[in-house]
C-alpha positions in Angstrom: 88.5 81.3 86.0 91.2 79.6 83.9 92.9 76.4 84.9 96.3 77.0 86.1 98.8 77.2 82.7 101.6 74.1 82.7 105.1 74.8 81.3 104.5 73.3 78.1 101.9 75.5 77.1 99.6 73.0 76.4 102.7 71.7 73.7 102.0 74.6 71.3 105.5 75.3 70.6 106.7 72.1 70.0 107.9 72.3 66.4 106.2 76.2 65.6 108.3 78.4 64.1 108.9 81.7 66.1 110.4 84.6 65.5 111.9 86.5 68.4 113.1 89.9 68.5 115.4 90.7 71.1 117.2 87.8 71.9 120.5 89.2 72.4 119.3 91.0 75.4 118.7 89.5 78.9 114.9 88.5 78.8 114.9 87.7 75.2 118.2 85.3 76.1 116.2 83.4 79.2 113.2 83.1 76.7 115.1 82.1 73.8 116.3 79.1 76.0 112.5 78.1 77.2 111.5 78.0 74.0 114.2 75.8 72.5 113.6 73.5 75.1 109.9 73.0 74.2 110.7 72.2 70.7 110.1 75.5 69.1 112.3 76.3 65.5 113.2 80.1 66.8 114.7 82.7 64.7 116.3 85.8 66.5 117.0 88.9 65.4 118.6 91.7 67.5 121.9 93.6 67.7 124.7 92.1 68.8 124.9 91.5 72.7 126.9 94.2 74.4 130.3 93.7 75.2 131.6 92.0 78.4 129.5 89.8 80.3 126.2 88.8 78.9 123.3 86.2 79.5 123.9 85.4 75.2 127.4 84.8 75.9 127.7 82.9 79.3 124.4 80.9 78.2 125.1 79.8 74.4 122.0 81.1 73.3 123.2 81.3 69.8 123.2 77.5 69.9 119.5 77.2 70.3 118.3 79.9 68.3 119.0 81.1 64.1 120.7 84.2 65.3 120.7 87.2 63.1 121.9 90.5 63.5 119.9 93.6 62.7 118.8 97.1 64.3 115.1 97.4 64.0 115.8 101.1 63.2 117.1 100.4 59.8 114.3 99.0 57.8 116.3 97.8 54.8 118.1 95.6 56.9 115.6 94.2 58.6 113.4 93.6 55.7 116.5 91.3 54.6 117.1 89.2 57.7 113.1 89.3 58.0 112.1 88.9 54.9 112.9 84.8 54.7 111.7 84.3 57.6 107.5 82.9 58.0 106.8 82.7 61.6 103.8 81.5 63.0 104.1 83.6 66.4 105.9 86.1 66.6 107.0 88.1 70.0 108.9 91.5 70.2 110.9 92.0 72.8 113.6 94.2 71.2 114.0 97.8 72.7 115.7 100.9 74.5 115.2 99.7 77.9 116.5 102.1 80.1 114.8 105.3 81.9 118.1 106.9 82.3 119.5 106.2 78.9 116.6 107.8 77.3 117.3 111.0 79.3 120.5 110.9 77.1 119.5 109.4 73.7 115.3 110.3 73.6 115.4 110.8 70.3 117.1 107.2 69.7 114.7 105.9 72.1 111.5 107.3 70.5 113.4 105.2 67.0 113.7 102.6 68.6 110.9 101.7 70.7 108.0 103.5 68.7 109.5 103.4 65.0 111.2 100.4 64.9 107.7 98.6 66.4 106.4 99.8 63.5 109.1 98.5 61.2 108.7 94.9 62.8 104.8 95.0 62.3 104.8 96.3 59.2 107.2 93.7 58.0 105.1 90.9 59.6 102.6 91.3 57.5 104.2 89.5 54.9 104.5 86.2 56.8 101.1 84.0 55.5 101.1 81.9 58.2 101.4 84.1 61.3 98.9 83.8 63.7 100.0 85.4 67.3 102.1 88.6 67.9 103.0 89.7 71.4 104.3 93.1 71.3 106.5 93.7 75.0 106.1 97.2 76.8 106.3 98.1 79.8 104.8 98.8 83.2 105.7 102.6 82.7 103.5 102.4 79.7 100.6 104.2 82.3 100.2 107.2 83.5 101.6 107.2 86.7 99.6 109.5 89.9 101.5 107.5 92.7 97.8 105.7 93.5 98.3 103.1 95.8 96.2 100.4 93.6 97.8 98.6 90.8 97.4 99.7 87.3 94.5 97.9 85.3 95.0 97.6 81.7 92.0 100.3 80.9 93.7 103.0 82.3 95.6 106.2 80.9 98.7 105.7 79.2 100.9 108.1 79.9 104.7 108.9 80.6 106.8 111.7 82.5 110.1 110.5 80.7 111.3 109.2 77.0 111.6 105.9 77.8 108.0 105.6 79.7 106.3 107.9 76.9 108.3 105.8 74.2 106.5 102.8 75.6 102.7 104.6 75.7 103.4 105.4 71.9 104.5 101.9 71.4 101.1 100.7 73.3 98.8 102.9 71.1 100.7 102.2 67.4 100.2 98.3 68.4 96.9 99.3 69.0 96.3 100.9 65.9 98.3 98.2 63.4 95.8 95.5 65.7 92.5 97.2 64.9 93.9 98.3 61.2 95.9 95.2 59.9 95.5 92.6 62.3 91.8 92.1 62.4 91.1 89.2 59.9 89.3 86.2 60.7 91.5 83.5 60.5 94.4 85.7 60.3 97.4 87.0 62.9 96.2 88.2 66.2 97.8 90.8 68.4 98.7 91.1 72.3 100.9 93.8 74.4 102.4 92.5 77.9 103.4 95.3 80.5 105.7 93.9 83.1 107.2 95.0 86.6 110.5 95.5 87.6 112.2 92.6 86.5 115.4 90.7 87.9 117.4 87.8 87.4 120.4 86.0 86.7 122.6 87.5 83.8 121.3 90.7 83.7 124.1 93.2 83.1 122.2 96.5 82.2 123.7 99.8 83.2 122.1 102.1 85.6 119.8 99.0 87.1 119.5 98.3 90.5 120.2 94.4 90.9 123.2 94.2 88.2 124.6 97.6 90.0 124.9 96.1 93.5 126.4 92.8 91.6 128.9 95.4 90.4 129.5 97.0 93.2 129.7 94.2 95.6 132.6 92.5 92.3 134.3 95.5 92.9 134.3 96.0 97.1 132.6 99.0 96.9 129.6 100.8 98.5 126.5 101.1 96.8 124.5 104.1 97.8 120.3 103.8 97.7 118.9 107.2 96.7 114.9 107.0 98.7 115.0 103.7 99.6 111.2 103.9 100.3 110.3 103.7 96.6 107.9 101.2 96.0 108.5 98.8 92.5 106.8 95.3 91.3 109.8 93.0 91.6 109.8 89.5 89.7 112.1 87.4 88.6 112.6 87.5 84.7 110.7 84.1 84.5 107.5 85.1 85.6 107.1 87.4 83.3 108.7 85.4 80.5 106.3 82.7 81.3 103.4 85.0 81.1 104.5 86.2 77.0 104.2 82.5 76.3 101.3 81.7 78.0 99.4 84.8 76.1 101.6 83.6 72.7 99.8 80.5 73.4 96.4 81.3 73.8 96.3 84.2 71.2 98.2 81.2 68.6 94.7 78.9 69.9 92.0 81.1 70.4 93.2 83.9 68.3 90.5 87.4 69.3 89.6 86.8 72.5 93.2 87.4 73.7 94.3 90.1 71.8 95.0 93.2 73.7 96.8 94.7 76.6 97.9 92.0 79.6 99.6 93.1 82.9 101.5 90.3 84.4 103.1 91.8 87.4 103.7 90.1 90.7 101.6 89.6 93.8 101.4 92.4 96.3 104.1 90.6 98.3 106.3 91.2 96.4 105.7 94.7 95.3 108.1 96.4 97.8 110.2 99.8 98.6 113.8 99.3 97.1 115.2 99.4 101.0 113.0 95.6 101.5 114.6 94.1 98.1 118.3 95.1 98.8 117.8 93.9 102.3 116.8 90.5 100.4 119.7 90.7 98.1 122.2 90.7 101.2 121.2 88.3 103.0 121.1 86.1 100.4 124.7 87.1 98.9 125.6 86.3 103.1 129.4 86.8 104.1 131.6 89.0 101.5 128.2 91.0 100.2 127.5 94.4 98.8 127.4 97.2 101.1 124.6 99.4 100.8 124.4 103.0 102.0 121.2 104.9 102.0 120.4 108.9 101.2 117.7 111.0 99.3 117.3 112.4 95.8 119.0 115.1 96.7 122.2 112.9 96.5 122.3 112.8 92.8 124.9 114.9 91.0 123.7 118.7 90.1 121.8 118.5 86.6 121.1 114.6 87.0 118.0 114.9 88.8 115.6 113.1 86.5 111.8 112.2 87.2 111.2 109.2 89.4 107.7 107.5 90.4 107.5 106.5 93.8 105.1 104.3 93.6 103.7 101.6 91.0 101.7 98.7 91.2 100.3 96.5 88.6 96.9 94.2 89.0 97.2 91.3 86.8 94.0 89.8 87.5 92.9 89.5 83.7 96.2 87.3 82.8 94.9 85.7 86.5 91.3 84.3 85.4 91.6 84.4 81.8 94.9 82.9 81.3 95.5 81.0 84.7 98.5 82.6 85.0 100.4 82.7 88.4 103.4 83.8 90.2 105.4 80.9 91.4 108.5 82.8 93.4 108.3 84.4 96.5 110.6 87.6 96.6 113.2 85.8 98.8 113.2 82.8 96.6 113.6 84.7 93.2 116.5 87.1 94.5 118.3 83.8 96.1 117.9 82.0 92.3 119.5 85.1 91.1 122.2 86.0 93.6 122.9 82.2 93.0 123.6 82.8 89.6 125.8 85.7 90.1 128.1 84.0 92.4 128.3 80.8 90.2 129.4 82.8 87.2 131.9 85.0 89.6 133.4 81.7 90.3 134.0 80.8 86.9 131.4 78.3 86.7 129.7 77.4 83.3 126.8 78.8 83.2 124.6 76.4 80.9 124.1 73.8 83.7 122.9 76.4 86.5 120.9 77.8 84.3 118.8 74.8 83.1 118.7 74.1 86.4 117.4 77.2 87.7 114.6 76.8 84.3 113.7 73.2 85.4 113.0 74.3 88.7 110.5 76.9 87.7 109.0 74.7 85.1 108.5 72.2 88.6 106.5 74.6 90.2 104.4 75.6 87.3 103.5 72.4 86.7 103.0 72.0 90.7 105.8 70.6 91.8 107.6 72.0 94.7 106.3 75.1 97.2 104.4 78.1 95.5 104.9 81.4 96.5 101.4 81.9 98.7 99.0 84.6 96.5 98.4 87.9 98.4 95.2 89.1 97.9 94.8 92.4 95.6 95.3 95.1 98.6 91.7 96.8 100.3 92.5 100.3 98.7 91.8 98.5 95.1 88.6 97.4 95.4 87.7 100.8 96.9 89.9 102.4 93.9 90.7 105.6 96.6 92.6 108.4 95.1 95.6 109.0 97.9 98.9 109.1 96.7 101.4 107.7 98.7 105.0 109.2 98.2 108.0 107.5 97.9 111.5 107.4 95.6 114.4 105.2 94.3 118.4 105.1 93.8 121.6 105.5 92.6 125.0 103.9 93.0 128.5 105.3 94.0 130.9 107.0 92.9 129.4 109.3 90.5 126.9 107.3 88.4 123.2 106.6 89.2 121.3 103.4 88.7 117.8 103.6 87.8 115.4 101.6 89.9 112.7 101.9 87.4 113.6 99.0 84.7 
């Protein structure tokens, strides 16, 4: 088993030149901030951040970062803004991340996820001195039964919607361009990183379950839960963040032995029903909070009844004993970071100060300062590996519009 990992990475971004696609958006911004902080020269590329409030904005990411503008769909374009660039590691984070978008735009989804992958490896190649990529998917990369275990990286890919399919494609063209292109001795290695339900501060996403209560609580308005009892691996964006780097690390190191696929999900504790979580997130917000009602599927509008899982898990006992990564947050302490930052930037607060702040305190407890969250052990029905589904759902928010649980 590995040695727990320290928030320096063993210094291996200090002066490295990354390239991070992605940035714009709300993990990309939170990473894009660690990784200036350790020293690392990081170019961005992404579209521009979506308008109103963003993590970009409220954070001055472009301050740390060579920010350049580009959709990964267009290949000229990104062969420009890529082109000058010779990274040494090299994580992609840019994509369609929304179930419920891709029910509108698959097509665009399948471009963007799948196609513009491709684009951003193919490109790659080019760069002589690259020696890590870390491709980001998605815990709805597997093909979900509802099994009560967490998902191991072996299994099935799979998908019962775009954005879930988009994201198995993505898994097996990284695949392919690893065992095809990046196979050299000496040369660039690759990784994918499949992630839980992730939360934090400055995400503004549409149609997602923490940002929609935020919304709805802003606005003094009920937010209605559509089957509560559906069952999700919620972390805060850090954990997960921390667990790309960690990997970026090692694979920049070691190089082969950690290419691959790597789960970094949280510990059974805080894989939950939705109902548990927005229970968290109230009484954390305290006096003046959302109101949350709770109903069925059956709730959403005719014709907007789209496939949800009620049930995923991830084990993440490879990134566990090969990479010594950990958890550090307990639920309760990872929603009260975030509903900390959501009220401070209500108020009007600069945002830059919390936010350090918030990073700081993290780094603390990777590098064992402070209380960790306590490790549950992987649950009795995985080391059995029982086939029982258990049943369960997720939400959407009023009036009119659903939020989905899934990302």
């Amino acid at each position: 088993m590995s040695a727990q990992i320290g928030s320096d990475f063993d210094g291996v971004f200090a002066g490295r030149r990354v390239l991070l696609t992605g940035h714009t958006g709300f993990k990309g911004g939170w990473m894009s901030l660690w990784l200036a902080r350790l020293g690392a020269e990081v170019t961005g590329i992404a579209l521009p951040p979506e308008t109103g409030p963003s993590f970009f904005e409220a954070c001055g990411v472009a301050r740390s970062v060579d920010s350049r503008m580009a959709d990964i769909t267009d290949r000229v374009r990104l062969s420009k803004v890529m082109g000058t660039v010779d990274a040494e590691i090299l994580i992609h984070m840019a994509a369609q991340p929304l179930v419920r978008r891709s029910y509108s735009y698959p097509v665009e989804t399948f471009a963007t996820n799948v196609m513009g992958t491709a684009h951003v490896l193919e490109l790659a190649q080019r760069m002589p001195s690259l020696k890590a990529i870390i491709v980001v998917t998605s815990d709805k990369c597997y093909e979900n039964n509802e099994w009560e275990w967490g998902y191991r990286e072996a299994d099935p890919l799979g998908g019962a919607d775009p954005y879930s399919a988009s994201k198995g494609c993505t898994e097996i063209l990284a695949h392919a361009y690893r065992r095809s292109f990046f196979n050299k001795e000496g040369g660039a290695r690759l990784a994918t990183v499949r992630a839980g339900n992730v939360f934090g501060g400055g995400d503004w996403g549409l149609e997602r379950l923490v940002p929609d209560i935020v919304r709805a609580a802003a606005n003094k308005r009920p937010v209605k839960i559509r089957n509560p009892g559906s069952v999700r691996p919620w972390q805060h964006v850090l954990e997960p963040v921390s667990g790309y780097m960690a990997l970026a690390a090692r694979l920049f190191q070691h190089g082969a032995p950690f290419e691959g696929a790597w789960n970094f999900g949280p510990d059974v504790s805080s894989t939950v029903p939705v109902r548990q979580l927005t229970q968290e997130i109230c009484e954390a917000w305290g006096a003046g909070g959302p109101e949350i009602l709770y109903g069925d599927a059956q709730d959403a509008a005719p014709g907007h009844q789209m496939h949800e899982a009620g049930l995923l898990r991830l084990d993440s006992t490879k990134a566990h004993t090969r990479l010594g990564w950990r958890p550090q947050l307990s639920l309760s302490e990872a929603v009260g970071m975030t509903i900390e930052w959501y009220r401070h930037h209500a108020e009007g607060h600069g945002m830059v100060a919390l936010t350090d702040a918030q990073l700081s305190t993290f780094c603390g407890r990777m590098d064992g300062q402070g209380t960790h969250a306590t490790p549950v052990p992987i649950i009795a029905a995985q080391a059995s590996r029982r086939r029982e589904p258990l049943m369960t759902g997720t939400l959407s928010v009023q009036p009119g519009k659903t939020s989905g649980v899934q990302k």
